[in-house]
N, C-alpha and C positions, 0 to 999 in steps of 0.2 A: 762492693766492687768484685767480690771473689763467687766463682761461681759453685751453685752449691753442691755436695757431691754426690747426690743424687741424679741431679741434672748431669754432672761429671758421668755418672755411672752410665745414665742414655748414653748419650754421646760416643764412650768409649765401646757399646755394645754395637751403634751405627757404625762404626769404622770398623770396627773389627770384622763385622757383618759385610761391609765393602771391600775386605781386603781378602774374604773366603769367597765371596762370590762372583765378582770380578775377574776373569781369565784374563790374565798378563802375556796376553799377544802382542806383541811391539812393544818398544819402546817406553811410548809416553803411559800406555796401561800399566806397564811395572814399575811406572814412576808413579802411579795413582796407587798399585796395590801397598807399594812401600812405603811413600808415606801416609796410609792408611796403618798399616799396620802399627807403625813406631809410633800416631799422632794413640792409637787407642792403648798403647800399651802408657805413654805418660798421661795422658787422660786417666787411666785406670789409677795409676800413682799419685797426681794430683786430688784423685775422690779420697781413695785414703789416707791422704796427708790431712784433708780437709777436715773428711772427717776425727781422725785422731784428735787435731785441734780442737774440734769440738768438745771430747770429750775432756781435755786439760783443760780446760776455762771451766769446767763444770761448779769446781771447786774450790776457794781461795785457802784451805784447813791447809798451816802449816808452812804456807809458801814463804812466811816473813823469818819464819826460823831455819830454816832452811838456806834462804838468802841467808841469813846470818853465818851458819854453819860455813857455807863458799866463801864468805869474809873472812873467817876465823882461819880455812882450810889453807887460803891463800899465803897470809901471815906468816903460816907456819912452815910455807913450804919456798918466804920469802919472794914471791912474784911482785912485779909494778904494781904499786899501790893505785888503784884509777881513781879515789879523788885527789889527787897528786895531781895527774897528768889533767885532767879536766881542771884544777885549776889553773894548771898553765896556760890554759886557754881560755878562759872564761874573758880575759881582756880582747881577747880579737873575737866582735860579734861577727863578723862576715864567717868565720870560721865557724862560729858554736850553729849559725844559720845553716852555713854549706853542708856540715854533718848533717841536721836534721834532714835537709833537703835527698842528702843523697841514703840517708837510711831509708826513704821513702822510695827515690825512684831507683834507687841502683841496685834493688832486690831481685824484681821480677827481668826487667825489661833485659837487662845484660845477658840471662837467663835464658831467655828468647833467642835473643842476637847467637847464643854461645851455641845453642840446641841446631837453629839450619846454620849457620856455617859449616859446623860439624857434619852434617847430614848431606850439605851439599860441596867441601872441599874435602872432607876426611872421611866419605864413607865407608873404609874401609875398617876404623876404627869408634865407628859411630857405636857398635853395640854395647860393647867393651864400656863405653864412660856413659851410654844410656843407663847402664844396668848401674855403675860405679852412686850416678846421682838418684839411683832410685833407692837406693840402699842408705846411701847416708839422707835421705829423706824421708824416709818410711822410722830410720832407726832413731833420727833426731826426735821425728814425730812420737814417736812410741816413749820415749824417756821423758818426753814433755806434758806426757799427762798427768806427771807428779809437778804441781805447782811447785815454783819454785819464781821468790818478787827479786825484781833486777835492781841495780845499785841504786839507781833515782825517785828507790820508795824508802831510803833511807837518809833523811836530812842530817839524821842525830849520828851519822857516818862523817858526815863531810860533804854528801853529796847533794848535788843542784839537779832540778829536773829541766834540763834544759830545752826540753820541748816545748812544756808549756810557758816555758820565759820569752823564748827566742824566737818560738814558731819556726817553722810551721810543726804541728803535734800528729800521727796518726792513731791520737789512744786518747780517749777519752777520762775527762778528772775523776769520775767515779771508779776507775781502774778495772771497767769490762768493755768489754767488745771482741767482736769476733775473729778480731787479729792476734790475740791471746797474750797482753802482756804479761802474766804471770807464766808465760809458758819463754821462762829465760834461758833455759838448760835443757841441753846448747844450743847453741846460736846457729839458728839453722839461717838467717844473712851471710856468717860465716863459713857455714860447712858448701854453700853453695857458690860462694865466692871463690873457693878456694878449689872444686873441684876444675870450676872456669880456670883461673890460674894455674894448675898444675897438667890438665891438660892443655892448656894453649902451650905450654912451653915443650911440653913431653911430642905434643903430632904435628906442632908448625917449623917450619924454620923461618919463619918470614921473621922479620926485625917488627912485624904487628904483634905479634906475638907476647911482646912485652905488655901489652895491652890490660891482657887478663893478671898479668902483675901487678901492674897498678892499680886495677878493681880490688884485689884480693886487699893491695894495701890500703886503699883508702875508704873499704866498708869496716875492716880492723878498726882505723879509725873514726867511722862512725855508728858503730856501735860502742865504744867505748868513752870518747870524750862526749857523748851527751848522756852518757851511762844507763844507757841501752841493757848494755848486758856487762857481765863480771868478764876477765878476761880467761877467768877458767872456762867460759861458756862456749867461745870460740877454739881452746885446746881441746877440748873436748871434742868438738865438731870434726875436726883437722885430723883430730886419731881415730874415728868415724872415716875418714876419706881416705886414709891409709890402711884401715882395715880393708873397708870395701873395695880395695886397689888389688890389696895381697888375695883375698874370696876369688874376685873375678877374673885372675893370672891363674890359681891353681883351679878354676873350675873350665880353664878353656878346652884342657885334651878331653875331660868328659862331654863337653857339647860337638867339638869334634868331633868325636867318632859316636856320637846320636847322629849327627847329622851326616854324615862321609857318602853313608848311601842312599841318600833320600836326593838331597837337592844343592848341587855345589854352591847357588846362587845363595841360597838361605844357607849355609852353614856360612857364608861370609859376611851376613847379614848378624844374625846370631850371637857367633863368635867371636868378631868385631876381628 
């Protein structure tokens, strides 16, 4: 289903290609060169997410100790125990089902939705959390090529694999595929949820807004009651989106004044 990042890399080579050659005479042309340019620059980010993925599933050496170590780290630093809380739920199937369900579709698609709202009600602050999610996406991805196995490959924990009990599953029982479940750390469901959630509240004032709140909480939730991932895997992510918050605030006056004398349109574009 995902496409590959080679094909990514064409793609974001045509657009980028379409958005230097194309003269932004009127209107609707500057609305072709810009989102040309912003579809090539996540294109370019999604090749490299891809492929980083690629390179963490490579290897499974280590990944079971590892998970172990973030049990152990947890422990000691006193966090929610997640097979505690997954058993709490283990009696409401509709619930252990809805998790699976929305680990599956509330990754990408919200993602989408989040990306042209942004571009078409907040343009002004689109660059700004372009850049924000490209960073905690690149950065999640890059940490992730150290395998590292998620709570539901440890039964002798406490924990249930509740995908394959409850369905629906997107990983397969031999524990490969190109979705990378050894690649738990961090939870880049989370880092992405969460940038959705904090900027919906930070650039809207609509009462919608609340929207990306509840995404944020209920992928928390479902990456952890079917134990998906550790709940260090999601802190992790979330301090990744506060990093990449504080970067792209102190790197604004530099892009600013690259841009000042070139093109006001692109320095608002840019700069977010």
């Amino acid at each position: 289903m995902w496409l590959p990042w080679k094909a990514a890399l064409w793609c974001a080579l045509v657009l980028a290609l379409i958005s230097v050659v194309v003269r932004p005479n009127g209107r609707w042309l500057r609305a072709v060169v810009d989102v040309a340019r912003e579809s090539a620059i996540l294109t370019l980010v999604y090749a490299a997410w891809i492929r980083l993925g690629e390179i963490s599933i490579a290897s499974a050496s280590g990944a079971r100790s590892r998970g172990r170590s973030v049990w152990d780290f947890e422990r000691w630093v006193h966090l929610p125990n997640e097979a505690t809380i997954q058993h709490w739920c283990l009696h409401a199937t509709w619930l252990m089902k809805f998790a699976n369900i929305y680990y599956i579709v509330g990754h990408v698609f919200p993602l989408g939705i989040f990306l042209v709202w942004m571009f078409v009600r907040h343009r002004d602050r689109f660059a700004y959390w372009r850049n924000v999610l490209g960073f905690v996406s690149l950065t999640c991805a890059l940490i992730q090529t150290i395998p590292l196995a998620p709570p539901r490959m440890y039964p002798e924990l406490g924990f249930v694999d509740a995908g394959a009990i409850y369905g629906p599953s997107v990983y397969s029982k031999g524990g490969s595929g190109a979705v990378g479940q050894l690649a738990a750390m961090p939870s880049m469901h989370v880092g992405w949820a969460m940038v959705i959630g904090v900027a919906a509240v930070m650039v809207s004032k609509s009462r919608w807004r609340w929207l990306g709140v509840l995404h944020a909480a209920l992928t928390w939730c479902a990456v952890t009651v079917p134990a998906y991932h550790w709940l260090l895997d999601g802190i992790v992510a979330t301090a990744l989106l506060g990093l990449g918050m504080a970067i792209g605030i102190a790197l604004r006056p530099v892009l600013a004044r690259r841009r000042r004398a070139s093109d006001p349109h692109e320095l608002a574009v840019l700069t977010g």
